[in-house]
C-alpha positions as CSV (number, residue, x, y, z in Angstrom):
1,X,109.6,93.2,78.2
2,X,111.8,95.6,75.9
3,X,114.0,98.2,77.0
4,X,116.0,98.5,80.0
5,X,115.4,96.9,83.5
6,X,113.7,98.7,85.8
7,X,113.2,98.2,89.5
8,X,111.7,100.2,91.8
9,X,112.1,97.5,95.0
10,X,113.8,95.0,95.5
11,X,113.2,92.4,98.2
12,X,116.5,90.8,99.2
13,X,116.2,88.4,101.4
14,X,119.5,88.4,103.7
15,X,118.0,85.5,106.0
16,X,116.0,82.5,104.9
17,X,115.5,80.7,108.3
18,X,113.5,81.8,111.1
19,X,113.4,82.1,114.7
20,X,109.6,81.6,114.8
21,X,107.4,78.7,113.8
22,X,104.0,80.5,113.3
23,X,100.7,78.3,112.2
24,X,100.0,80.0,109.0
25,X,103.3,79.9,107.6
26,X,104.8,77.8,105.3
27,X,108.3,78.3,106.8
28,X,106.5,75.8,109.6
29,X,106.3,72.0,109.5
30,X,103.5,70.1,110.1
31,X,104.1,68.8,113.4
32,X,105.6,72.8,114.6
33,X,108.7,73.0,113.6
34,X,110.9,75.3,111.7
35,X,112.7,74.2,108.3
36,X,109.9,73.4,105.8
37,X,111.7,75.3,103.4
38,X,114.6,72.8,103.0
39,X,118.2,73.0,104.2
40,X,119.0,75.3,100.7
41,X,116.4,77.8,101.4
42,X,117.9,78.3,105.1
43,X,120.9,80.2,104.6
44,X,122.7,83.5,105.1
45,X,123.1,85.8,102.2
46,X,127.0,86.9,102.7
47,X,127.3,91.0,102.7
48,X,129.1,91.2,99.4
49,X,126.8,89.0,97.7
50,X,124.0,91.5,99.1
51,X,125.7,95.0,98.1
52,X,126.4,93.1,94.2
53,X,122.2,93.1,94.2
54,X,121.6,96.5,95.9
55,X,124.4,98.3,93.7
56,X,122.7,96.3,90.2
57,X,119.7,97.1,91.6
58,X,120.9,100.8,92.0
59,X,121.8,101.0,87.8
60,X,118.0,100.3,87.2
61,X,116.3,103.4,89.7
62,X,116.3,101.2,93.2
63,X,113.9,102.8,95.7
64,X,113.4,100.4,98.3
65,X,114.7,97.7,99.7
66,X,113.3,95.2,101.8
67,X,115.7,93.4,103.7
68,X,113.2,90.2,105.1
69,X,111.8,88.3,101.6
70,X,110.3,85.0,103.8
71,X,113.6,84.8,106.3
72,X,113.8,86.8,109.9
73,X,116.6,90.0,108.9
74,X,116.6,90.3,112.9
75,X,118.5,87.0,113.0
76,X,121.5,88.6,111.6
77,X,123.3,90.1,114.3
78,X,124.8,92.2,111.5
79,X,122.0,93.4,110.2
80,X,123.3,97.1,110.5
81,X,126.3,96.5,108.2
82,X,123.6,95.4,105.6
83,X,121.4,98.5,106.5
84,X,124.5,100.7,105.7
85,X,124.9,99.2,102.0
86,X,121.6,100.1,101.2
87,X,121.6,103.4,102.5
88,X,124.6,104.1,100.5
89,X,122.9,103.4,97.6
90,X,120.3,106.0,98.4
91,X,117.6,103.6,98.9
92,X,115.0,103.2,101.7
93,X,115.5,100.5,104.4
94,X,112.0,98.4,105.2
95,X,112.4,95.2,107.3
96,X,109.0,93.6,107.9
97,X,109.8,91.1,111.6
98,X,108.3,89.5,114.2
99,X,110.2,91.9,116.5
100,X,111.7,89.4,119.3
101,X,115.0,91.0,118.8
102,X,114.4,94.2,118.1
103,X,115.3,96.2,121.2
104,X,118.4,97.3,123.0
105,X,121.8,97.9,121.6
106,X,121.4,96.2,118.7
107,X,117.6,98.1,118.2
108,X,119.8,101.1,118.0
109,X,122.0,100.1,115.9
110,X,119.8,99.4,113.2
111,X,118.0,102.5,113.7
112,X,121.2,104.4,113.7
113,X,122.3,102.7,110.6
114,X,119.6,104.6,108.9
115,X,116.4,101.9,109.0
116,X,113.5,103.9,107.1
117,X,110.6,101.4,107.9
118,X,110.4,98.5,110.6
119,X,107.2,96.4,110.8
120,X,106.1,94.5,113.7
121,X,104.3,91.2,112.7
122,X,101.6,90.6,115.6
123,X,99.0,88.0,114.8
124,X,96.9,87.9,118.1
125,X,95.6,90.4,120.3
126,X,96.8,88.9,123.3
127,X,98.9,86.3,124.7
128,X,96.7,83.6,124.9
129,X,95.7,84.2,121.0
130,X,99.5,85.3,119.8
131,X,101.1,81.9,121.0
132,X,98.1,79.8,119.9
133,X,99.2,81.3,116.2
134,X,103.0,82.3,116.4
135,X,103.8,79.6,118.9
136,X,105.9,81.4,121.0
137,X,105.7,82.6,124.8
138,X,106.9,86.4,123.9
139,X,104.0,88.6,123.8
140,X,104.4,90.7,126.0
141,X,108.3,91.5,124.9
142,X,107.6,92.2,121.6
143,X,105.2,94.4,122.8
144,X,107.8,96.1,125.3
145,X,110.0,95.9,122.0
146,X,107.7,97.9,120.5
147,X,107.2,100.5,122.7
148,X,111.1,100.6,123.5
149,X,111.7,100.9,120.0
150,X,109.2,103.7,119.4
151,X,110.4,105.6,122.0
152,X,113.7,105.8,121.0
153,X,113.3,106.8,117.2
154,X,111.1,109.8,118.9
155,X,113.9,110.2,121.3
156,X,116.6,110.2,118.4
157,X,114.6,111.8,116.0
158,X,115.3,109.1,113.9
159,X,112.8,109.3,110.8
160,X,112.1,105.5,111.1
161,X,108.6,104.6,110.8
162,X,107.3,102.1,112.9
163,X,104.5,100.1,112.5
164,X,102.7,97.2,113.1
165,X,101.1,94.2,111.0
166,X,98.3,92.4,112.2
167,X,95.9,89.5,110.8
168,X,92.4,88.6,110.8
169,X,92.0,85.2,112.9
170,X,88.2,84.5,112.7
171,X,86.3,86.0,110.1
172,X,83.1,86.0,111.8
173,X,84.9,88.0,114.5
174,X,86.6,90.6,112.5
175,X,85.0,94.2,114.6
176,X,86.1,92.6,117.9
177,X,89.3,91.8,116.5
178,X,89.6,95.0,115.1
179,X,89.7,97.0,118.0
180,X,91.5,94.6,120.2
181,X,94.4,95.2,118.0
182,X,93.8,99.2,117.4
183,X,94.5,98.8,121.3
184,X,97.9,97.5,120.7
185,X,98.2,100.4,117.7
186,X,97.4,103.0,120.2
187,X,99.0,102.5,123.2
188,X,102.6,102.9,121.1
189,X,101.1,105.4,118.4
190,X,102.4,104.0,115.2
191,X,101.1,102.7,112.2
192,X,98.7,99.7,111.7
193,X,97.3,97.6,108.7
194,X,95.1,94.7,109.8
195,X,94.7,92.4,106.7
196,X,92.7,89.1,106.2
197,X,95.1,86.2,106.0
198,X,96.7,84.7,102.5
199,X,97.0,81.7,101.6
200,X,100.5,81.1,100.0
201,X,99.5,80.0,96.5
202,X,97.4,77.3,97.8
203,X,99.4,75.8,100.6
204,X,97.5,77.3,103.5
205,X,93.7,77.4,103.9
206,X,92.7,80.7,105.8
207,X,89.2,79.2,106.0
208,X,87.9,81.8,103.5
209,X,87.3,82.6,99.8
210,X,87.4,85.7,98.5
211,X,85.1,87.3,96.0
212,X,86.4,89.3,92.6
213,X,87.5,88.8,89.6
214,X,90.6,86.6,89.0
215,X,93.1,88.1,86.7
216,X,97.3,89.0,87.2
217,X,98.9,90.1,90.3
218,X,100.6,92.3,88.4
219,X,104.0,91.4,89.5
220,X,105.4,90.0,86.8
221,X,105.1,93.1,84.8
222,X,105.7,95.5,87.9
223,X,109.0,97.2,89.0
224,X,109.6,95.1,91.8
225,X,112.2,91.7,92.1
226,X,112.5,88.8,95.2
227,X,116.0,87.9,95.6
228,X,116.5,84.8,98.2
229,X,119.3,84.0,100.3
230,X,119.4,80.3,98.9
231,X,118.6,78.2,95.9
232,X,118.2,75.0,94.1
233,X,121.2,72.6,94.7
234,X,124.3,74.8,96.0
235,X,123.5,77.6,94.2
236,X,122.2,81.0,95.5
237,X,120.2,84.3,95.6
238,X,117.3,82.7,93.6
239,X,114.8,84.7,91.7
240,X,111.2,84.0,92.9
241,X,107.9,85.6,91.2
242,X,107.2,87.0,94.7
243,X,107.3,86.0,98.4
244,X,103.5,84.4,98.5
245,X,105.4,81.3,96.8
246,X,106.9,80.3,99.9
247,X,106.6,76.7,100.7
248,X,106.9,76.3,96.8
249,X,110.2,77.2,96.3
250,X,111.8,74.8,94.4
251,X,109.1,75.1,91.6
252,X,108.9,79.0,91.3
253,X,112.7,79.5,90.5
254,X,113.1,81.9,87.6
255,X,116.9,82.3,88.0
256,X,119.7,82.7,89.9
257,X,122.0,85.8,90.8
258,X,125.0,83.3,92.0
259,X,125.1,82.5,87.9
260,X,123.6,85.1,86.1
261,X,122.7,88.7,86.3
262,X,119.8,90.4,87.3
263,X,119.4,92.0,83.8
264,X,119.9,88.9,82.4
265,X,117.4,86.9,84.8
266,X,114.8,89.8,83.9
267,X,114.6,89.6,80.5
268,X,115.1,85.3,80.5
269,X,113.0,82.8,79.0
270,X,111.7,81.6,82.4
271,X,110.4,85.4,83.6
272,X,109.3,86.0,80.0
273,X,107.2,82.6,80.4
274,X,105.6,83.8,83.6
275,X,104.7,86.9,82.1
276,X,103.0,85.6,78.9
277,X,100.9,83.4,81.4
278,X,99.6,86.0,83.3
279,X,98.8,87.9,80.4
280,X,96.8,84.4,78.9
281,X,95.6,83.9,82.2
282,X,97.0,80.1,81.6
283,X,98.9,80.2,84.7
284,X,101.8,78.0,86.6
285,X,100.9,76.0,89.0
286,X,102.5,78.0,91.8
287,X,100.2,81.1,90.7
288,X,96.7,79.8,89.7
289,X,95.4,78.6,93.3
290,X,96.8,82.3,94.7
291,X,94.7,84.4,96.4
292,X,96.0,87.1,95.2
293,X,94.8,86.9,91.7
294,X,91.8,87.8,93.0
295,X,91.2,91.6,93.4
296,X,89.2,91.8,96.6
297,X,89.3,95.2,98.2
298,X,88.0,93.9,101.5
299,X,91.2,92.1,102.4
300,X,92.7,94.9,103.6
301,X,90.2,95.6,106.9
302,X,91.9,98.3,108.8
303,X,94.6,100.9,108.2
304,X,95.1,104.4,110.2
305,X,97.7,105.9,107.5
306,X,95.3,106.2,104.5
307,X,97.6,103.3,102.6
308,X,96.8,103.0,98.9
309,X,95.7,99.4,98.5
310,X,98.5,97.3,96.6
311,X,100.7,100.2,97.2
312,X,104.2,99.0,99.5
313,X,106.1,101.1,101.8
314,X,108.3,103.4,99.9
315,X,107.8,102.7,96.6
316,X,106.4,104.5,93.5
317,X,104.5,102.4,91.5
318,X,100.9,100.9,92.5
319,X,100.2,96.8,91.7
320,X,96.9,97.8,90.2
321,X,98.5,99.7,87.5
322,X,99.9,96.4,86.0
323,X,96.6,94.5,86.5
């Protein structure tokens, strides 16, 4: 690529661990447990490690921010501090979460902090379904967190926008599905987008295939960078391709912002590689059994805010621009 780095979002990832251990995640072992990732994917991005990405970030037109990658932001008990930096870059705040924490006190706080964009991840339309896939006991209080936390960005007149995230469990259910979860979407009046599930470059099998033409994701070429907590070895804030290469890590490194910068990761001979494979279509191993090299516009089932498909919260540029 020639010419200065540009990035429109950036996903930094302040958490790698998480507090769930949901089936169709790679962040889950086999036998239920959390810590598939390994031991130097699990860690904490420190705050001034954090604001040195947002403020490089910042030099090359920042937008967005996401503050989740593959981790839970929600474990951070300071996630308003790391709200702060990014508003005082002039960015938007987006954290995508399963929502367990997300309510009292520290609710506030984040919304206070300026959050732009909080996403509640519910995969089942009811308790019995939501712990069979997110193996947890906590539907209903993540449901009461979502009403509480609705409630009190109207209250505040907080311009957060809060939403909710949903996925498709049986395909050859999909209508009832659908409306069992515009239930959920209703009763708190937010936003919704029901998707069919993913299947993390190949290391999940959502029991599907989808239909289309396989060709770039377009992110290789696209405005956007993934910034993890951890690394390989002791080193941190790796570069990944995107965050559908969880559970494959180690292989998708491009770089590391503990040892170079951003600018310099960007225009390296790893991302350079990546990019000349998506444009030959001869691609890595951790891209060529992804899903979403496939452009299949039925993957995206339901939405009630008119959401350009392949278009994130926030930002400006559209994935199928770069396809």
């Amino acid at each position: 690529m020639d010419g200065k780095m540009q990035i429109d979002r950036a996903v930094i990832e302040i958490q790698g661990g998480c507090n769930y251990t949901c089936q169709m995640c790679p962040q889950t072992n086999p036998d239920g447990t959390t810590g598939a990732r390994g031991k130097n994917w699990m860690k904490k991005m420190p705050l001034a490690e954090f604001e040195r990405y947002v403020a490089e970030c910042a030099e090359a037109g920042l937008n967005v921010v996401n503050l989740d990658g593959s981790g839970e932001a929600t474990i951070s008990m300071d996630l308003p501090k790391y709200i702060e930096v990014v508003k005082k870059y002039g960015a938007q705040a987006v954290i995508f979460s399963n929502g367990y924490r997300m309510n009292g006190n520290f609710m506030k706080e984040c919304v206070d902090a300026g959050l732009d964009f909080f996403r509640f991840s519910i995969v089942g339309y009811n308790y019995d379904k939501y712990k069979e896939w997110m193996n947890s006991d906590n539907f209903y209080r993540v449901i009461s967190n979502l009403h509480e936390m609705k409630r009190y960005v109207v209250r505040s007149k907080s311009k957060c926008v809060v939403a909710t995230y949903h996925l498709i469990l049986d395909n050859d259910n999909i209508d009832h599905e659908v409306e069992e979860y515009k239930k959920i979407v209703k009763s708190a009046n937010v936003q919704t987008e029901i998707w069919k599930m993913h299947n993390w470059s190949g290391v999940y099998d959502p029991e599907y295939d989808r239909s289309g033409e396989k060709k770039t994701c377009g992110r290789p070429f696209s405005p956007d960078i993934v910034i993890r907590a951890g690394g390989l070895g002791s080193s941190t804030g790796a570069i990944h391709p995107c965050c559908q290469v969880l559970g494959r890590d180690d292989e998708a490194v491009l770089g590391h912002g503990s040892l170079n910068t951003l600018e310099e990761i960007w225009y390296g001979d790893e991302y350079n590689t990546l990019r000349k494979q998506h444009e030959t279509g001869d691609y890595p191993d951790f891209c060529k059994s992804c899903d979403f090299l496939i452009d299949d516009p039925e993957v995206l089932v339901y939405t009630n805010h008119g959401r350009e498909n392949y278009k994130m919260y926030g930002t400006k540029f559209n994935l199928d621009d770069y396809r």
